[in-house]
VEXKE-311385 format. One record per residue (C-alpha): residue in three letters; x, y, z. Coordinates in steps of 0.2 Angstrom, whole numbers, padded with zeros to 4 digits, always signed. Example, Ala and Ser with C-alpha at 12.3 -4.5 7.8 and 13.67 -1.06 7.14 Angstrom:
residues 2
ALA+0062-0022+0039;SER+0068-0005+0036;
***
This chain:
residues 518
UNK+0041+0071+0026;UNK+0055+0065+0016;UNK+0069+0079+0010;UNK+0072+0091+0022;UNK+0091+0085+0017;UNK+0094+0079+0002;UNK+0108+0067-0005;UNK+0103+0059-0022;UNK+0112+0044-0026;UNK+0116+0042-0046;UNK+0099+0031-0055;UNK-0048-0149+0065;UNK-0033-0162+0066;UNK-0023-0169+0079;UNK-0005-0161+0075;UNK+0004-0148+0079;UNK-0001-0130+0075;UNK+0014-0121+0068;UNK+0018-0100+0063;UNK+0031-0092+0050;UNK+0042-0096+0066;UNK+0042-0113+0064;UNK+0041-0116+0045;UNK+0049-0130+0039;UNK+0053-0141+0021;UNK+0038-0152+0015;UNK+0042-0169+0019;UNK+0049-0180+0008;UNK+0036-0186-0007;UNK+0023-0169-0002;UNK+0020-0154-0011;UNK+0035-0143-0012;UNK+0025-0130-0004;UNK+0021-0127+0015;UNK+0006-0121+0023;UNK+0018-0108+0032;UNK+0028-0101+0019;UNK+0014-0089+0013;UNK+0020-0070+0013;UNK+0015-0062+0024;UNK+0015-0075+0035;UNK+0000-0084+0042;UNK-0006-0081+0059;UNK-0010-0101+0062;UNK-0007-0116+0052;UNK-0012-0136+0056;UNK-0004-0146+0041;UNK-0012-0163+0036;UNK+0001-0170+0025;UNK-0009-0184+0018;UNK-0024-0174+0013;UNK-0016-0165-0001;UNK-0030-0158-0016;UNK-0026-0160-0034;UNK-0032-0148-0047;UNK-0039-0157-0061;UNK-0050-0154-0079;UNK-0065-0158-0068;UNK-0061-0146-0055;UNK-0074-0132-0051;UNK-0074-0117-0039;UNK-0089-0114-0030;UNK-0096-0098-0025;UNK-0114-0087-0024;UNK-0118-0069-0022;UNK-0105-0058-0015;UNK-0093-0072-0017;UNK-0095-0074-0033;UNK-0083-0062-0039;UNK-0070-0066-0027;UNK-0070-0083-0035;UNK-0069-0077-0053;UNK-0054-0068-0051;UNK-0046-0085-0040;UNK-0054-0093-0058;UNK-0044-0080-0069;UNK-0028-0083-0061;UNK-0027-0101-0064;UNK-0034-0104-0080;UNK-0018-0097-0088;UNK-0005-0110-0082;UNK-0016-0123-0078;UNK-0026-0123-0094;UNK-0042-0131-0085;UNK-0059-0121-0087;UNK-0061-0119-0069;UNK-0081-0114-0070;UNK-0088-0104-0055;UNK-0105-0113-0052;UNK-0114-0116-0037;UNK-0112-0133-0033;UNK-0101-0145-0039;UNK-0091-0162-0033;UNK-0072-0160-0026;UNK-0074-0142-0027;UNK-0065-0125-0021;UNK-0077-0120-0012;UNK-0079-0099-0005;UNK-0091-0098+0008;UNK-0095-0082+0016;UNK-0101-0085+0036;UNK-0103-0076+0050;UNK-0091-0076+0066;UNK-0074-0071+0058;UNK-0063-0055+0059;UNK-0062-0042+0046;UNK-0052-0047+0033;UNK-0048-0063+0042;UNK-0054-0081+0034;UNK-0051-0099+0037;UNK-0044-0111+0025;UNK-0047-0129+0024;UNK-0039-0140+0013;UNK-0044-0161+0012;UNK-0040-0173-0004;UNK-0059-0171-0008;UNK-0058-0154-0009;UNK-0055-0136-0002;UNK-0067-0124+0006;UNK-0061-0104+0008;UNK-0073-0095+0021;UNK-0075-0078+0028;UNK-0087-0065+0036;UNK-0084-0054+0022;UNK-0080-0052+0003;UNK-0063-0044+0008;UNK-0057-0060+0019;UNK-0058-0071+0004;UNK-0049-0061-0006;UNK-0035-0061+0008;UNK-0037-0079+0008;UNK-0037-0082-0011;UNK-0020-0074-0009;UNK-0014-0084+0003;UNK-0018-0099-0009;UNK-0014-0094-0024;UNK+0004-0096-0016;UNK+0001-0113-0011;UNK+0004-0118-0028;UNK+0023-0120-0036;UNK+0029-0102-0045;UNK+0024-0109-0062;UNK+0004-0106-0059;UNK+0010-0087-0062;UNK+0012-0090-0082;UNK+0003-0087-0096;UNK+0000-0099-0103;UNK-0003-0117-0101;UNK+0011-0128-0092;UNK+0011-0146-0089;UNK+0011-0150-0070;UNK+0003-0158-0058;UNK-0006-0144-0048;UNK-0008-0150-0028;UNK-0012-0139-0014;UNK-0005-0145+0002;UNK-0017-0153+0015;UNK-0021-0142+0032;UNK-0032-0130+0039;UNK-0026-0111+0041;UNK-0036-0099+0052;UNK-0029-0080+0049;UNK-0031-0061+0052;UNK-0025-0044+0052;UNK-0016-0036+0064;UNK-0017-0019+0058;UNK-0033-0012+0049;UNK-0024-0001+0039;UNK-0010-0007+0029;UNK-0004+0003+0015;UNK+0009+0010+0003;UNK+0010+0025-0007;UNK+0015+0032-0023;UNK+0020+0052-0028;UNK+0012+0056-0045;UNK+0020+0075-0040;UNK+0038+0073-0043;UNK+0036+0062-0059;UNK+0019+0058-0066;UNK+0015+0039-0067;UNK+0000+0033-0081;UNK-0015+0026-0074;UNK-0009+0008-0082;UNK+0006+0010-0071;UNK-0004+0014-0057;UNK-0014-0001-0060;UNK-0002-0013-0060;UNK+0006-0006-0045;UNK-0012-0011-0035;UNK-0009-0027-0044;UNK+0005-0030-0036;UNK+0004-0023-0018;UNK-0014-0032-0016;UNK-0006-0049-0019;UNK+0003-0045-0001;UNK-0014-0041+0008;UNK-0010-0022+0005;UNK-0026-0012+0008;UNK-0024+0006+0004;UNK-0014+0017-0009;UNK-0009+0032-0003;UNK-0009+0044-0022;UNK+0003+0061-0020;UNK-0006+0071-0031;UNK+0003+0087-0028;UNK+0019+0096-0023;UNK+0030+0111-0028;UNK+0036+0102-0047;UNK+0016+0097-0051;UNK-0002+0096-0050;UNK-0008+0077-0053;UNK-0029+0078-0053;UNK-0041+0088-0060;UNK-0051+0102-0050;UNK-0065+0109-0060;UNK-0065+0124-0049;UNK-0047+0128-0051;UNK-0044+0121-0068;UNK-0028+0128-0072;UNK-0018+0119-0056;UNK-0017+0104-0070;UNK-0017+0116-0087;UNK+0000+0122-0079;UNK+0004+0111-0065;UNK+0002+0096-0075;UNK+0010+0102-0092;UNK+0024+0095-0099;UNK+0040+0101-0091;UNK+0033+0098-0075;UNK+0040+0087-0062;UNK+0056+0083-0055;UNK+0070+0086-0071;UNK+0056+0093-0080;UNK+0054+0075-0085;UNK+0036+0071-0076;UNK+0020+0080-0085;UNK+0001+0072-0087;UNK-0011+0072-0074;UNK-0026+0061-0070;UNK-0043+0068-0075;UNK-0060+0064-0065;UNK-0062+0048-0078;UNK-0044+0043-0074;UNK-0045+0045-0056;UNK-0062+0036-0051;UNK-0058+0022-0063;UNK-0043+0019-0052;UNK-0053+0018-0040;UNK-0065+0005-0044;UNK-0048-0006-0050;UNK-0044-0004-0035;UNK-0060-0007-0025;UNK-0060-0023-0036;UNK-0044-0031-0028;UNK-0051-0022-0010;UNK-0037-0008-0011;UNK-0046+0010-0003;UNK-0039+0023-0010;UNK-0032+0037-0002;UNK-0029+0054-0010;UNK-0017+0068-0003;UNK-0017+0087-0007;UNK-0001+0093+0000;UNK-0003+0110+0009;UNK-0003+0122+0017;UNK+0018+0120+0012;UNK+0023+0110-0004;UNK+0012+0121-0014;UNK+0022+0130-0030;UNK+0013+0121-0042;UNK-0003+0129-0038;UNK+0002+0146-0034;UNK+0011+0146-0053;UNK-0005+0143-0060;UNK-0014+0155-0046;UNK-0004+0168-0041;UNK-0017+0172-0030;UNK-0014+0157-0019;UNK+0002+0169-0013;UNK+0005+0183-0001;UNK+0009+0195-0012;UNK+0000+0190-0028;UNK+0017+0187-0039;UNK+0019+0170-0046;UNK+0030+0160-0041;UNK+0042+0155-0054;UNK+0040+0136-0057;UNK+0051+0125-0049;UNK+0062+0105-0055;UNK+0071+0104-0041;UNK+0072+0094-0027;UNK+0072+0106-0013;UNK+0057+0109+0001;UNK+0050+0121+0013;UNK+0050+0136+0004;UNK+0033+0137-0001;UNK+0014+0143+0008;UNK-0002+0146+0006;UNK-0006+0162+0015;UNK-0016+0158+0030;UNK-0023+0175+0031;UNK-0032+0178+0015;UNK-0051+0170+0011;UNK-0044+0166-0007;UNK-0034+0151+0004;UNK-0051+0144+0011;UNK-0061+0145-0003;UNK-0045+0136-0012;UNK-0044+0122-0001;UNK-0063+0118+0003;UNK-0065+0118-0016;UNK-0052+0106-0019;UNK-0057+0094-0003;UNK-0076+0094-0009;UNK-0071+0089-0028;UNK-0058+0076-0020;UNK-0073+0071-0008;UNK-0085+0067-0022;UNK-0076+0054-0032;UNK-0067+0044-0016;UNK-0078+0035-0008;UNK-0064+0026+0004;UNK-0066+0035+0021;UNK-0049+0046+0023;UNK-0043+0061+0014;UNK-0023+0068+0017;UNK-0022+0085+0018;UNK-0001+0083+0020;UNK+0004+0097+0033;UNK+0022+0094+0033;UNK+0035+0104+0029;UNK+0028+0119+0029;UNK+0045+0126+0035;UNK+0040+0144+0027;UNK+0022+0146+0036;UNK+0026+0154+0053;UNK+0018+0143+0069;UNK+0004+0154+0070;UNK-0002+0154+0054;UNK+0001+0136+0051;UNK-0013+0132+0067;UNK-0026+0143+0061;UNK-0023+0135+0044;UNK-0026+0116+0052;UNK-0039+0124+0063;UNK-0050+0131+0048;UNK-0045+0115+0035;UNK-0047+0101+0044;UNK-0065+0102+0048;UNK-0069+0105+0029;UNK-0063+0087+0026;UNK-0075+0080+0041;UNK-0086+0093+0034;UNK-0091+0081+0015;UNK-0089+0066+0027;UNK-0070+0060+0027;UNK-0057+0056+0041;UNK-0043+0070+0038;UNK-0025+0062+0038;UNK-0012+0072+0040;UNK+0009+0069+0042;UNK+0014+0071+0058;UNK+0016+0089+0061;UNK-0004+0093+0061;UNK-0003+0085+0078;UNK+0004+0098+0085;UNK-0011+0108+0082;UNK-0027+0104+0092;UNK-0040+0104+0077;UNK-0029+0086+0072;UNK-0039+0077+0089;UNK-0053+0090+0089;UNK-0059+0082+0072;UNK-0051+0063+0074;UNK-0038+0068+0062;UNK-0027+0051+0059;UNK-0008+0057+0062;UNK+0006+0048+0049;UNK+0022+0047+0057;UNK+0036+0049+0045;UNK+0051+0052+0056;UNK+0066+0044+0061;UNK+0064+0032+0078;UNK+0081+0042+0084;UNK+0072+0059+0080;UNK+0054+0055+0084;UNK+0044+0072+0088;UNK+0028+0069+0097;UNK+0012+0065+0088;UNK+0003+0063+0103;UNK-0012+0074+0098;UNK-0026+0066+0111;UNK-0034+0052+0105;UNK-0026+0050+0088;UNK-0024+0036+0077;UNK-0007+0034+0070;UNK-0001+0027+0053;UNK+0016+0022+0055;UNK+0031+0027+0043;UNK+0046+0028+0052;UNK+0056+0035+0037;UNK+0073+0026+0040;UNK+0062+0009+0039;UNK+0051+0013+0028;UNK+0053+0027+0013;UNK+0054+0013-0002;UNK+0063+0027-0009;UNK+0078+0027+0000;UNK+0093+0016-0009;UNK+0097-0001-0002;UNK+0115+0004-0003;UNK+0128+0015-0010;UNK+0128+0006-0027;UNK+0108+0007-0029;UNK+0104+0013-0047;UNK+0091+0027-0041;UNK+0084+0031-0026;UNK+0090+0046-0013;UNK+0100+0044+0006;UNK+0094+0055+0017;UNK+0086+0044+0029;UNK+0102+0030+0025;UNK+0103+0016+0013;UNK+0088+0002+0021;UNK+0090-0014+0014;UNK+0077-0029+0018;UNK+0081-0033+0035;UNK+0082-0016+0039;UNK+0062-0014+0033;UNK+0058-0027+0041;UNK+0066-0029+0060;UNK+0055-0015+0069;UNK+0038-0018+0078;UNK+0026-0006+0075;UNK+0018-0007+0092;UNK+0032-0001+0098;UNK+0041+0009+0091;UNK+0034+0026+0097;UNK+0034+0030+0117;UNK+0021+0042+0117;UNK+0011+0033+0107;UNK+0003+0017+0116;UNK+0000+0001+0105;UNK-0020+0000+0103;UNK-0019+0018+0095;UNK-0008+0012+0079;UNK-0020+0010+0064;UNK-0006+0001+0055;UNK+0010+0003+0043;UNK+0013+0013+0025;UNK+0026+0011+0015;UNK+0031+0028+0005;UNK+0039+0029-0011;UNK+0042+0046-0018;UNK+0046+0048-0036;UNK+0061+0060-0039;UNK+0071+0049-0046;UNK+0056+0038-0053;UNK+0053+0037-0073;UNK+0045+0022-0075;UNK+0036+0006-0068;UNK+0052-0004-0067;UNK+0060+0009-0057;UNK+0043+0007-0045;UNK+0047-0011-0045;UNK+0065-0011-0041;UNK+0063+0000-0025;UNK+0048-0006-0019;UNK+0049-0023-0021;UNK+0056-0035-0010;UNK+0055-0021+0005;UNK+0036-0018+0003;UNK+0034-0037+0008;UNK+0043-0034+0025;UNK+0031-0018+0029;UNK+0015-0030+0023;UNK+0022-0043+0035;UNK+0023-0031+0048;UNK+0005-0025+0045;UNK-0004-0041+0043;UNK+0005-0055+0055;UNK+0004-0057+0071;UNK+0019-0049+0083;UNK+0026-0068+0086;UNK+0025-0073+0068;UNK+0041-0060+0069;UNK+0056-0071+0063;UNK+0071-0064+0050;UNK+0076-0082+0045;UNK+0060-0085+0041;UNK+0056-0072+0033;UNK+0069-0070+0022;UNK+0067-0092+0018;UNK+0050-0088+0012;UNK+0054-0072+0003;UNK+0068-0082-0006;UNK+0056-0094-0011;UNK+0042-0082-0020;UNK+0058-0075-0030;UNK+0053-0084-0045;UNK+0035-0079-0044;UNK+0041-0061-0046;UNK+0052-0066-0062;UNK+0037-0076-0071;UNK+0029-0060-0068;UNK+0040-0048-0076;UNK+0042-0040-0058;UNK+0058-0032-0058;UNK+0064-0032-0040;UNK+0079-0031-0031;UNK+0090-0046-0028;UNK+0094-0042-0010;UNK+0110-0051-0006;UNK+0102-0054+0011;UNK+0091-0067+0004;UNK+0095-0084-0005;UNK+0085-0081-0020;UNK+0078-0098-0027;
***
């Protein structure tokens, strides 16, 4: 899925409706902020430039049962920089008002801005949260301090009406190669949900490390989470139960789903050092730092494997309560074809089996069990080296990994990061389409985009950070907005312009040399 080859490089209105195609400067004497230079970009905006709303002292957000906590956490971003109360309440006079209604997509909302006051709707709790995003952008990069600034704080007047295109957008992060702290982890959801990001994709175990506690099985994180472990013996801990459901909830809060991956039958040392069972022959393995793949397997032909993995799938199953469950599959260049079928064909119906959508990378589809129990098939290829992931009837997540491996370096000079798949800087994330970039796979059957980034040569949240960011915006853009919202120039204006959001932040992310960073 990522290192077959490795190379690591050193450390209502009657005006004109416009897209992120047609973004233009405010005029003269507005707000200095557009309706269309939201990231990712909105999929329809009407501006009304005299209708502008002011924040205030007086100003109140208004909000009532499920809405309610969507408009505290708009309340709690504000408060800081504005220094106003911002009281959630009911009712109240020239009012943000969040309003859940019937009659709008999922995740989608509508936004209307007036002098007298701003209403955010949607159908459900998620769309607000999308569409606090969206404003909490519409105000200048200052609102992002902590404390108290003097500004005048003006959202600019307009109605904005905008939805998904995918369902599923997501990113992930490997806890295997180098384990990252659940506070790490927490500021990561932080940061990917402000980009309408809605699944994280958690690695929780490879050849270098076990990352999750299995009651059953405890010694895969006694041994496979010790210290030592890890890429560079440089990555031990693990999460335990506590950990890993409060990550969870973090992230149900900011409507992230969750999305945990046991790796196998392939890129499974880890476990058969602390169960030498787990092998063919009973020996243990001896533990492995290294970067290489494909020389490890679960032996499909004894029980001990079954009872392995439904143990680990049910403990995984009863503290996720997201739909889908990864069971890896790639690889697995030491499990002879055979094997490697009746493997899928007696594992994936144990995830269906406690109630979760199996996900697999793209080599599961060429086993019938992947369509035979709806398994969702995650491309990771290369779009000049695309094998078929065809199994009838899939979804597919798209991660093409040329395009979209946040671990790659942006070029040859990138502190960190490996260059198997090349060097893939921001235009390179972002100018694909993923309905179509597969020919055997036909548009309506992509659940969306992922963005990968693998932790070998990971240590900390800043290294998370600098790779990620600003190439996860272009793979969010591509998930969320509308195919002829599609525009570099655009993209890369508006990208420029959330620069110093990042910096009050403490974000640190690449300063692409692509974009004219403000």
């Amino acid at each position: 899925m990522r290192t077959a080859r490795i190379g690591l490089t050193a450390l209502a209105l009657a005006l004109p409706t416009f897209t992120a195609t047609a973004a233009a400067g405010p005029p003269p004497g507005r707000t200095a902020i557009a309706l269309t230079d939201v990231l990712p970009a909105v999929a329809e905006a009407v501006p009304a430039p005299d209708a502008a709303f002011r924040l205030t002292p007086d100003t109140v957000i208004t909000a009532s049962g499920a809405a309610t906590a969507v408009a505290g956490s708009l309340a709690a971003a504000w408060r800081p920089a504005t220094g106003f109360a911002l009281p959630v309440t009911e009712t109240g006079d020239r009012a943000i008002a969040l309003v859940l209604e019937p009659g709008h997509p999922a995740e989608g909302y509508r936004l209307a801005i007036r002098a007298g006051g701003v209403e955010l709707a949607a159908t459900r709790p998620a769309g607000l949260f999308a569409g606090v995003q969206t404003l909490r952008q519409l105000l200048p990069a200052e609102i992002e301090a902590r404390s108290a600034r003097h500004a005048r704080w003006v959202l600019p007047g307009g109605r904005i009406k905008d939805f998904p295109r995918y369902a599923y957008r997501g990113a992930m992060l490997d806890l295997a190669r180098h384990f990252h702290e659940p506070a790490e982890i927490r500021a990561y959801i932080d940061r990917i949900s402000r980009f309408k990001i809605n699944h994280l994709h958690l690695h929780l175990s490879d050849d270098q490390g076990w990352r999750i506690r299995i009651d059953s099985w405890p010694r895969l994180t006694a041994v496979g989470g010790a210290p030592g472990t890890g890429v560079g013996g440089a990555g031990g801990g693990f999460l335990t139960k506590d950990d890993y459901r409060e990550l969870v909830r973090y992230a149900a809060d900011r409507f992230v789903t969750v999305v945990p991956e046991i790796d196998m039958p392939g890129h499974v040392n880890a476990a058969q050092v602390a169960y030498p069972e787990l092998t063919c022959d009973g020996v243990a393995p001896r533990p492995r730092t290294d970067m290489r793949v494909g020389y490890s397997s679960l032996c499909a032909d004894r029980e001990v494997t079954y009872r392995f993995a439904a143990d680990v799938i049910r403990e995984l199953a009863e503290m996720t309560p997201g739909p889908y469950l990864h069971v890896g599959g790639d690889e697995a260049m030491s499990t002879p074809h055979g094997a490697y079928l009746r493997f899928q064909r007696r594992v994936l119906p144990l995830v269906r089996a406690h109630g979760k959508i199996p996900v697999g990378w793209h080599e599961i589809a060429q086993s019938p069990a992947a369509a035979e129990n709806d398994a969702v098939i995650q491309f990771w290829g290369r779009e000049r080296n695309s094998p078929s992931v065809a199994a009838a009837g899939s979804r597919v997540v798209l991660s093409p990994a040329n395009r979209t491996y946040l671990d790659m370096e942006y070029d040859l000079l990138t502190p960190g990061g490996l260059d198997w798949a090349g060097a893939i800087e921001v235009r390179d994330a972002y100018d694909w389409d993923p309905g179509a970039l597969l020919s055997d796979v036909p548009a309506e059957r992509v659940l969306g985009v992922e963005a990968p980034l693998w932790s070998e040569t990971l240590r900390d949240l800043d290294d998370i950070e600098f790779l990620a960011f600003p190439r996860l915006v272009a793979i969010a853009e591509l998930g969320w907005s509308p195919r002829s919202a599609h525009d570099w120039d655009s993209f890369r204006s508006r990208l420029g312009g959330y620069g110093p959001r990042w910096v009050r932040q403490g974000v640190r992310f690449h300063r692409s040399p692509e974009v004219r960073w403000s």
